[in-house]
Backbone as CSV, one residue per row, in Angstrom:
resi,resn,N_x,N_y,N_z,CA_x,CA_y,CA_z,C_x,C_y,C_z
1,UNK,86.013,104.690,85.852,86.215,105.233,87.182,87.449,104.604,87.810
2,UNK,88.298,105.242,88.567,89.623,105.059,89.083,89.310,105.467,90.472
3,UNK,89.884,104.626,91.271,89.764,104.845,93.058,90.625,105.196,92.922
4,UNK,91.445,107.032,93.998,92.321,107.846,94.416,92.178,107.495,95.721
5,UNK,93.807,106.768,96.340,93.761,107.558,97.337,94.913,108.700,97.926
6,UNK,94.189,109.983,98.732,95.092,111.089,98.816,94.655,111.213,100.270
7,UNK,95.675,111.486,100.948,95.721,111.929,102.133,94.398,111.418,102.751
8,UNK,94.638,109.868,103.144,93.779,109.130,103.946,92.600,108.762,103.476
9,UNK,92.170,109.463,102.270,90.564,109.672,101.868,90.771,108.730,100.304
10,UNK,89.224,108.331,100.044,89.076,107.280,98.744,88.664,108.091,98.292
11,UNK,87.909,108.774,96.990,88.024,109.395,95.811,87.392,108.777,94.351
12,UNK,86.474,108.730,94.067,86.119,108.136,92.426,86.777,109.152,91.786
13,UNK,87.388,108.818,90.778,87.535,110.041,89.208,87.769,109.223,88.034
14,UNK,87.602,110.332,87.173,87.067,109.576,85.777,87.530,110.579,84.732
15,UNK,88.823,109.615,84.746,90.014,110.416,83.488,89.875,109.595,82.535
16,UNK,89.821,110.014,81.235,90.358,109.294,80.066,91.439,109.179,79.683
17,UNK,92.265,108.144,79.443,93.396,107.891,78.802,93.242,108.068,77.602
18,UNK,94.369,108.904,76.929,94.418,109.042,75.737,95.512,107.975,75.007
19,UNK,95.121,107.668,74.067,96.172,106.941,73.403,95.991,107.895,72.112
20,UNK,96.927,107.008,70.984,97.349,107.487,69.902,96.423,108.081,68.610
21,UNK,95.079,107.140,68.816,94.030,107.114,68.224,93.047,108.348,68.638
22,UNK,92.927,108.838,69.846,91.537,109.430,70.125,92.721,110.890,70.358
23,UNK,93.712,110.850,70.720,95.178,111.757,70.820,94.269,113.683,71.467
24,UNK,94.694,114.563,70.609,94.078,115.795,70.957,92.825,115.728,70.872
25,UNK,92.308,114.794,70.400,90.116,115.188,69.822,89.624,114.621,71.327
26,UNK,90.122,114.281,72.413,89.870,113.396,74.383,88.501,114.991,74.255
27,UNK,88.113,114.089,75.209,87.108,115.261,76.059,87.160,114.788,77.084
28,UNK,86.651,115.966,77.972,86.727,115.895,79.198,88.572,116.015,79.880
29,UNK,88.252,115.439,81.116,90.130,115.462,81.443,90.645,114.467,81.061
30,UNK,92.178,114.468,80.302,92.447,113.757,79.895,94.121,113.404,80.408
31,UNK,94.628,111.966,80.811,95.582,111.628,81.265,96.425,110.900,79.642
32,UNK,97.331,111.863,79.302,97.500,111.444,78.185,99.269,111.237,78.552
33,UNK,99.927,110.070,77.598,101.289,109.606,78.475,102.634,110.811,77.911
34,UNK,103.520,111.037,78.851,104.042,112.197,78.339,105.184,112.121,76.895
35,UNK,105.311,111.083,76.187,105.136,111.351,74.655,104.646,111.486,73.891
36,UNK,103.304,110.933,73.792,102.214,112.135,72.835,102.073,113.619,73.455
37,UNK,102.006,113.672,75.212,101.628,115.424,75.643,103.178,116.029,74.571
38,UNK,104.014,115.381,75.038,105.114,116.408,74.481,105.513,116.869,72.445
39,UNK,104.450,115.732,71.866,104.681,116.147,70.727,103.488,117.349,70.660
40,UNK,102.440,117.522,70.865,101.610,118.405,71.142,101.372,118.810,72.432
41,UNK,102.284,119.812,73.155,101.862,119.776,74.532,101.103,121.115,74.382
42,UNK,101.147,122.129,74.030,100.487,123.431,73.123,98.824,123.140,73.399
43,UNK,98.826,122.188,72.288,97.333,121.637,71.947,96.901,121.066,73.503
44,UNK,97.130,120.359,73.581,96.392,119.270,74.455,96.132,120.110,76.036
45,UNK,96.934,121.401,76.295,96.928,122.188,77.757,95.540,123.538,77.085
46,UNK,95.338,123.456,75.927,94.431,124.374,75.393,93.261,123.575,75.175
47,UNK,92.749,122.346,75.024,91.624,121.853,75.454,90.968,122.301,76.651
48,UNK,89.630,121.971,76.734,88.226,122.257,77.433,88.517,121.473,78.418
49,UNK,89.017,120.641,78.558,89.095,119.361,80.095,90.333,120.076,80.418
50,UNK,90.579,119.506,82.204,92.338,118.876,82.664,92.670,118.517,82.113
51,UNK,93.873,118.400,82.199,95.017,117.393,81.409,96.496,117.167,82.573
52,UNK,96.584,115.634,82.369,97.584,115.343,83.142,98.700,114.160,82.255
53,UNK,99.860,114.398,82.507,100.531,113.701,82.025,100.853,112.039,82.876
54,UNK,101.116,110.913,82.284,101.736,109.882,82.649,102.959,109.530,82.440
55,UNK,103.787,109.518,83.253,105.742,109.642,82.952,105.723,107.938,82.733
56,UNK,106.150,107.368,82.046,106.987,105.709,82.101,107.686,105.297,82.527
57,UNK,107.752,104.392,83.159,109.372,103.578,82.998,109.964,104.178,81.773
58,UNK,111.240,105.287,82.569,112.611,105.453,81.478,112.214,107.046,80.670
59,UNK,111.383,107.444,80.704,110.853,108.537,79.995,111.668,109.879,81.202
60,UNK,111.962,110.706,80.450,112.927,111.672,81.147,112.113,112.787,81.505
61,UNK,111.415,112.587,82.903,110.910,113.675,83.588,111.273,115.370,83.477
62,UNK,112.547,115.319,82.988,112.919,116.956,83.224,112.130,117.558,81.987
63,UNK,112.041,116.760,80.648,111.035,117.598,79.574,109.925,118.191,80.298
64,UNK,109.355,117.545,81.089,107.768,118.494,81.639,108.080,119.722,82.107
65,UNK,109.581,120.201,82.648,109.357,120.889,83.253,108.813,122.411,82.811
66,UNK,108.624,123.022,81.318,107.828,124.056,81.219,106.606,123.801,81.401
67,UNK,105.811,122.619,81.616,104.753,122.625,81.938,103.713,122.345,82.957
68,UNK,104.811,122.220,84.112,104.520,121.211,85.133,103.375,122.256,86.133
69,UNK,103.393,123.606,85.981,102.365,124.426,86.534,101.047,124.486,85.842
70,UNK,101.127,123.918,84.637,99.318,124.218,83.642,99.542,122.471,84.298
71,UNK,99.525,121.415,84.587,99.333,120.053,84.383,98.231,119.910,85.847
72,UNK,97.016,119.020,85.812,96.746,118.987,87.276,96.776,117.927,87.932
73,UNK,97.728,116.769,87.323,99.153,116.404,87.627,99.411,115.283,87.356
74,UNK,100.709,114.574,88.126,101.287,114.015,86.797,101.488,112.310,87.695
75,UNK,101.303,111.700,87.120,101.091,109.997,87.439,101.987,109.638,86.762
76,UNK,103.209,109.031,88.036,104.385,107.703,87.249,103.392,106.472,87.567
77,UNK,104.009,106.035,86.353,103.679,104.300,85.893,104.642,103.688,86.889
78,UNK,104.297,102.840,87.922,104.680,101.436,88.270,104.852,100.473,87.175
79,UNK,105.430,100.131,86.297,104.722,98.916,85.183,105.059,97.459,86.218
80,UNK,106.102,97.225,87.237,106.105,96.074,87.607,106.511,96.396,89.250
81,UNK,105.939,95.990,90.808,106.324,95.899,91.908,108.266,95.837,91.625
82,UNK,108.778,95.266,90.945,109.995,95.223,90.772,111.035,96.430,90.250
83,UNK,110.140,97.158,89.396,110.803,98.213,89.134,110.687,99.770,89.693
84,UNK,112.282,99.934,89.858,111.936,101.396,90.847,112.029,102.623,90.049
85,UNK,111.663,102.658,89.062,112.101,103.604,88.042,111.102,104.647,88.399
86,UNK,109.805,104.203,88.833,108.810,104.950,89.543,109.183,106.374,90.876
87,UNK,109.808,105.396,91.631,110.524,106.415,92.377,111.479,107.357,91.910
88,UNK,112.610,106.444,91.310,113.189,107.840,90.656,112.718,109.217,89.949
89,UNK,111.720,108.790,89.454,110.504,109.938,88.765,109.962,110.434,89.826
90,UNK,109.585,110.423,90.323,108.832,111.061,91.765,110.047,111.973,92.202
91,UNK,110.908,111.322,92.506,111.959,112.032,93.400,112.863,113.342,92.396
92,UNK,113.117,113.118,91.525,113.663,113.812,90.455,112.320,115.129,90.660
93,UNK,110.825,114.732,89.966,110.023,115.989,89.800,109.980,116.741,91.131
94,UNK,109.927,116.113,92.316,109.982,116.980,93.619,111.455,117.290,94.477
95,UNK,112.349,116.822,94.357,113.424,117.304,94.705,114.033,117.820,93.564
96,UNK,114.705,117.689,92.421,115.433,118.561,91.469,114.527,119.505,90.606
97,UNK,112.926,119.418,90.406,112.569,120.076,89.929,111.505,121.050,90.363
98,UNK,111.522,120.591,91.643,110.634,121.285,92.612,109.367,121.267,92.635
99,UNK,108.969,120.771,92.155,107.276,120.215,91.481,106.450,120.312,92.528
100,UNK,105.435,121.093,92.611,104.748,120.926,94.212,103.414,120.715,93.720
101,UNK,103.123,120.373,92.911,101.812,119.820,92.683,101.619,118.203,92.764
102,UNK,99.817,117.354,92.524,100.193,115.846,92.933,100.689,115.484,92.058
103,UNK,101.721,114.089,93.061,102.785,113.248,92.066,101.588,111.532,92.252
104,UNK,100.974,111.289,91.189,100.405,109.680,91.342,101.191,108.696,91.407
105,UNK,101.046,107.650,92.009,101.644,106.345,91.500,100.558,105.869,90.960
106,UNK,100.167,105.040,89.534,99.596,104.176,88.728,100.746,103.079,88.520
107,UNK,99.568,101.991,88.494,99.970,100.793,87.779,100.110,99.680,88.871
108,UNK,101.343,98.838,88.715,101.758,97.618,89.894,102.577,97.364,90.655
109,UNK,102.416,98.884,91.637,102.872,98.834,92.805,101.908,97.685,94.063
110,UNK,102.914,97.780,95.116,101.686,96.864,95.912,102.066,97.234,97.540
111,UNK,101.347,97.020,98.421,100.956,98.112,99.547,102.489,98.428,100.169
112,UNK,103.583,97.098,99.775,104.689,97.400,100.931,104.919,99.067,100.848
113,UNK,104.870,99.514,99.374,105.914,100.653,98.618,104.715,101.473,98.946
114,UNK,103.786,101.481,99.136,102.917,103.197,99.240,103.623,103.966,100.451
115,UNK,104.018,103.587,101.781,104.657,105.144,102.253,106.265,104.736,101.782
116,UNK,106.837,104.064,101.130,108.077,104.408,100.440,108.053,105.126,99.099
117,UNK,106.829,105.012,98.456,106.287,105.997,97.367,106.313,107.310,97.924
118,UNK,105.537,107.491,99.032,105.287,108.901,99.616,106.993,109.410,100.358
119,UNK,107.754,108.628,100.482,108.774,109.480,100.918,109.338,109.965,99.464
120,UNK,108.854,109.682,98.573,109.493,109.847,97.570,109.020,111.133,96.907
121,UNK,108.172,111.451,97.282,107.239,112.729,97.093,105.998,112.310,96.179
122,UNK,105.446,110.787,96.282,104.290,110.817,95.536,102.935,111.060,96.497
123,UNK,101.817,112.106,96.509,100.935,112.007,97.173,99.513,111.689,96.640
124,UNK,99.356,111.183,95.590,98.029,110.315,95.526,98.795,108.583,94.853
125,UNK,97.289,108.233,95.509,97.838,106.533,94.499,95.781,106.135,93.799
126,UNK,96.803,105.995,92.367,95.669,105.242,91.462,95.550,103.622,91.808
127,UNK,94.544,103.489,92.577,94.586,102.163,93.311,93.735,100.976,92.212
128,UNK,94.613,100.067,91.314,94.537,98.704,90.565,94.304,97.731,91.173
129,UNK,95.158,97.844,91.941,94.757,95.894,92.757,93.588,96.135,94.305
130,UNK,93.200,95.110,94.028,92.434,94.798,94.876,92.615,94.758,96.148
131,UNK,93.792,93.916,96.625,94.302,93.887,97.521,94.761,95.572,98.646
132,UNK,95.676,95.835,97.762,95.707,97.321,97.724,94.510,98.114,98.745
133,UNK,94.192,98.036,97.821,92.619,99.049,98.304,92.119,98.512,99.494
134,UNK,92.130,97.442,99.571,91.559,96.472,100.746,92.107,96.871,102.409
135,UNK,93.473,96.456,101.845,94.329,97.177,102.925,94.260,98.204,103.305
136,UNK,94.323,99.335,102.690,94.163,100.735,102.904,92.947,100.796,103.491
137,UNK,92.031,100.148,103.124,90.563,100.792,103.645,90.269,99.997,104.983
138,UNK,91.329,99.332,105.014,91.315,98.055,106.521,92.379,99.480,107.793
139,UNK,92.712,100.651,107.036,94.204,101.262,107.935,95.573,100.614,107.579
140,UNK,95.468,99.616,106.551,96.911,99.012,107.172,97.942,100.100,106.492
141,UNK,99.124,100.140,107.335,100.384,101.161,106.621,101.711,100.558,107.220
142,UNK,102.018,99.736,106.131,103.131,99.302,106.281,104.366,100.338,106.453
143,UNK,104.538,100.763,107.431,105.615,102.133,107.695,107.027,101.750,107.971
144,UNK,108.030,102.141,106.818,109.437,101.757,107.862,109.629,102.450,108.264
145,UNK,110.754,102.091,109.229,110.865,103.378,110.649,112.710,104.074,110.062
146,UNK,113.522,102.725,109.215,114.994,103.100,109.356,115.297,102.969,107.338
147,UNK,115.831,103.539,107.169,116.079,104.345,105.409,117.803,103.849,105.439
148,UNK,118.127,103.523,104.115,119.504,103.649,104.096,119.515,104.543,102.685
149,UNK,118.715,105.296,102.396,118.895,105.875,101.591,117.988,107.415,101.734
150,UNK,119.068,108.671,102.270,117.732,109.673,102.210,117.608,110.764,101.490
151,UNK,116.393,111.063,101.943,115.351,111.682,100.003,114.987,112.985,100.787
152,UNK,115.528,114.172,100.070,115.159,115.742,100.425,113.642,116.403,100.768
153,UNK,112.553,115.599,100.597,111.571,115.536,101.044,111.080,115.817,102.705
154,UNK,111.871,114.337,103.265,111.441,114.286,104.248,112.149,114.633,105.249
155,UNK,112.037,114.961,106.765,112.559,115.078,107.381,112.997,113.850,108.869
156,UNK,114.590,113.620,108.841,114.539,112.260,109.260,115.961,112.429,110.046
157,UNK,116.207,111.669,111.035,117.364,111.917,111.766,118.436,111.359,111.472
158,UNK,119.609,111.191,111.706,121.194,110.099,111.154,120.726,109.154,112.082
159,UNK,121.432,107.786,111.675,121.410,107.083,112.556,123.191,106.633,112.231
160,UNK,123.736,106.274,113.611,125.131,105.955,113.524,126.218,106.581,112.853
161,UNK,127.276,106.008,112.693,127.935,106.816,111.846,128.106,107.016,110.644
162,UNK,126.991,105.747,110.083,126.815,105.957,108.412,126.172,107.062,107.607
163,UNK,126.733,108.036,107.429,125.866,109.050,106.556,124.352,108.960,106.272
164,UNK,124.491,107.923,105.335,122.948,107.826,104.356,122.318,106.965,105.562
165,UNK,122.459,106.638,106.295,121.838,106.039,107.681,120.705,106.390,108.125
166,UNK,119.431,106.833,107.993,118.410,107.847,108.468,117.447,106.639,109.167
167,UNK,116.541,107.395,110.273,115.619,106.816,110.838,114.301,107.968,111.016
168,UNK,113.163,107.312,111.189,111.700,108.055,110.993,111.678,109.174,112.295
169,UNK,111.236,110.178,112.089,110.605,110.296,113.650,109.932,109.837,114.550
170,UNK,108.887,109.106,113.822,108.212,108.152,114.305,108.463,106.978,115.128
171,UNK,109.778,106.485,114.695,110.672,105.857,115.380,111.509,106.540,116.798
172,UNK,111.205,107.463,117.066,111.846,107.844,118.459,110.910,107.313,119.149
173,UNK,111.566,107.000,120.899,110.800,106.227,122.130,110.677,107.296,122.895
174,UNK,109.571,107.382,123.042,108.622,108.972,123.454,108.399,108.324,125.186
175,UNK,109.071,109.154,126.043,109.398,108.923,127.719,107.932,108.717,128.297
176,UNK,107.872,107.943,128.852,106.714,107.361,129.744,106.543,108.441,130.701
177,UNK,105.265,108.973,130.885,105.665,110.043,132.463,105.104,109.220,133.559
């Protein structure tokens, strides 16, 4: 069992990971990583369960794209809080490839990055750490308000005269009456 959380709400589900060994014979839904889906992606979308892919660190998101409408969806790997390779995958399947189905974060992210995940276009998180979950279920949302980098997703205002300069809406000072 894996705690989801999506749009505010916790979630049990109970995917099997496929590895190399149990490969096309999975039952049920199966989260299998997208180099085995892609040597059999045929097979594995013609099984009896879901099937969702897991992108890696470094694995080139644009292959999914004939399949990204049969998938019921697709989870980047965090492998380390340090690496952003996660985002780039997120952002690539929903801005260049238009992907409108859920984007997961799995693995070892940690609470700063969940709404910097979500500007990124990821909307569920496979919640690992403890902590994590804790927080979330405490409300906490670490929100930034100012971006120096902005992502076609969201919608966000300039700030100054630096181009890539953006600030939240959330961040406007709403007039006292």
């Amino acid at each position: 069992m894996a705690t989801i959380y999506k749009d505010g709400e916790f979630v049990e589900e109970n995917w099997t990971r496929v590895d190399v060994d149990t490969g096309t014979a999975v039952e049920g839904d199966g989260l299998v990583s997208q180099t085995l889906f892609l040597e059999n992606a045929e097979v594995y979308l013609a099984r009896a369960g879901k099937t969702a892919v897991l992108v890696e660190a470094g694995d080139n998101v644009e292959l999914l794209k004939p399949y990204l409408d049969r998938l019921a969806y697709v989870a980047v790997d965090f492998p380390s809080f340090a690496d952003g390779r996660g985002f780039s995958a997120a952002r690539v399947l929903r801005e260049q490839i238009g992907f409108e189905g859920d984007i997961r974060a799995a693995g070892k992210y940690i609470l700063d990055q969940v709404p910097l995940a979500r500007r990124c276009g990821v909307s569920s998180f496979e919640i690992s750490k403890p902590e994590v979950l804790k927080a979330l279920k405490a409300g906490e949302w670490p929100e930034v308000t100012k971006y120096l980098q902005p992502v076609g997703t969201v919608d966000e205002i300039p700030v100054g005269t630096r181009p890539w300069a953006r600030r939240s809406h959330r961040d406007v000072a709403v007039a006292a009456e």
